[in-house]
C-alpha positions in Angstrom: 154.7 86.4 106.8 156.2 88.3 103.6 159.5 88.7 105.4 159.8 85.6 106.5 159.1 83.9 103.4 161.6 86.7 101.8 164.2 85.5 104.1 163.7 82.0 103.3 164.0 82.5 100.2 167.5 84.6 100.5 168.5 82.1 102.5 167.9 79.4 99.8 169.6 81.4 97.3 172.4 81.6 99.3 173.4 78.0 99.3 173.1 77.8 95.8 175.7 80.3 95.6 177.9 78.7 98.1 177.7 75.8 95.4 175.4 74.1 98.3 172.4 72.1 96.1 168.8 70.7 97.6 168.2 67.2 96.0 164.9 65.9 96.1 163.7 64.2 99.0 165.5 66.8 101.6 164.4 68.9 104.3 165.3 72.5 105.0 165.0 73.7 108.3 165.4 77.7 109.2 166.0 78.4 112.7 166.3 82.2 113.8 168.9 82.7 116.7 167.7 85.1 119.8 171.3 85.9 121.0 172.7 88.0 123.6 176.2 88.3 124.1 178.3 88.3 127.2 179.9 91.6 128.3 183.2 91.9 126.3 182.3 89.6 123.4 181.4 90.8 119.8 179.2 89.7 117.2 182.0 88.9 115.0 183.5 86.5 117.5 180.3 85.0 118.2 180.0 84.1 114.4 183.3 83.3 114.3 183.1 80.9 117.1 180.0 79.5 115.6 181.3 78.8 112.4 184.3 77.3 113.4 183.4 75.6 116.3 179.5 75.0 116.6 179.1 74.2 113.0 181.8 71.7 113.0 180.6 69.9 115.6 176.6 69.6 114.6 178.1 68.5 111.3 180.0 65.6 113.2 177.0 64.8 115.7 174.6 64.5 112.3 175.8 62.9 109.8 173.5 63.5 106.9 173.2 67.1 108.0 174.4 70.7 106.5 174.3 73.7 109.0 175.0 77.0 107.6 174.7 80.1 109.1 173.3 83.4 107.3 172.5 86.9 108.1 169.3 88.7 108.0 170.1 92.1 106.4 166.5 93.2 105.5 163.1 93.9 107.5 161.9 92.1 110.4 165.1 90.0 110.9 167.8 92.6 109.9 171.0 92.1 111.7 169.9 88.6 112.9 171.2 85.5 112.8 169.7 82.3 111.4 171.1 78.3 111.4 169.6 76.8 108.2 169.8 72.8 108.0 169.8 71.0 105.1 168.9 67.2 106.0 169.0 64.5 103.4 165.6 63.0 103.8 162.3 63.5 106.4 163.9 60.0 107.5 167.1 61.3 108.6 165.7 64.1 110.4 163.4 61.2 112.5 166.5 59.7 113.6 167.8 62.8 115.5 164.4 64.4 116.3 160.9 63.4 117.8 157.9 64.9 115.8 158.2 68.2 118.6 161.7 68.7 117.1 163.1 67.6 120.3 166.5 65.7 120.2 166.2 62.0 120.7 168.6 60.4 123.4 
């Protein structure tokens, strides 16, 4: 539970130094990614395609969302990736997601 709160707390640290700030009222979300990669592709490109690709389009599909992605280089999680959202309010995380965290249609 200390590394995961350590993480979180990195991670949080790192938006504010990508000049990323939490307002009251929003929600943080931190979601670490289980990824295996096909035979030939590297974990560079994976990022790569995720922040130039992935990113862009979550960021389109949700309006009043902020995806980032950061690297666990510590502890449980080192060399892992994580997707942290920033959503403006508990509201606008009800209108894309049911109370499971399951996409609404």
């Amino acid at each position: 539970m200390k590394r995961i709160a350590f993480f979180l707390i990195l991670s949080i640290f790192s938006l504010f130094a990508l000049g990323q700030s939490l307002e009251k009222g929003n929600l943080l979300g931190l979601h670490v990614l289980d990824i295996t990669l096909n035979g030939g592709v590297t974990s560079q490109q994976f990022e790569d395609y995720y922040m130039n690709t992935v990113i862009p389009n979550y960021d389109q599909a949700y309006p009043g969302t902020k995806i980032y992605l950061a690297n666990g280089f510590g502890g449980e999680y080192k060399g892992s990736l994580s997707m942290i959202w920033i959503l403006e309010s508990i509201a606008m995380r009800n209108t894309y997601f049911d109370s499971n965290a399951k996409e609404l249609s």
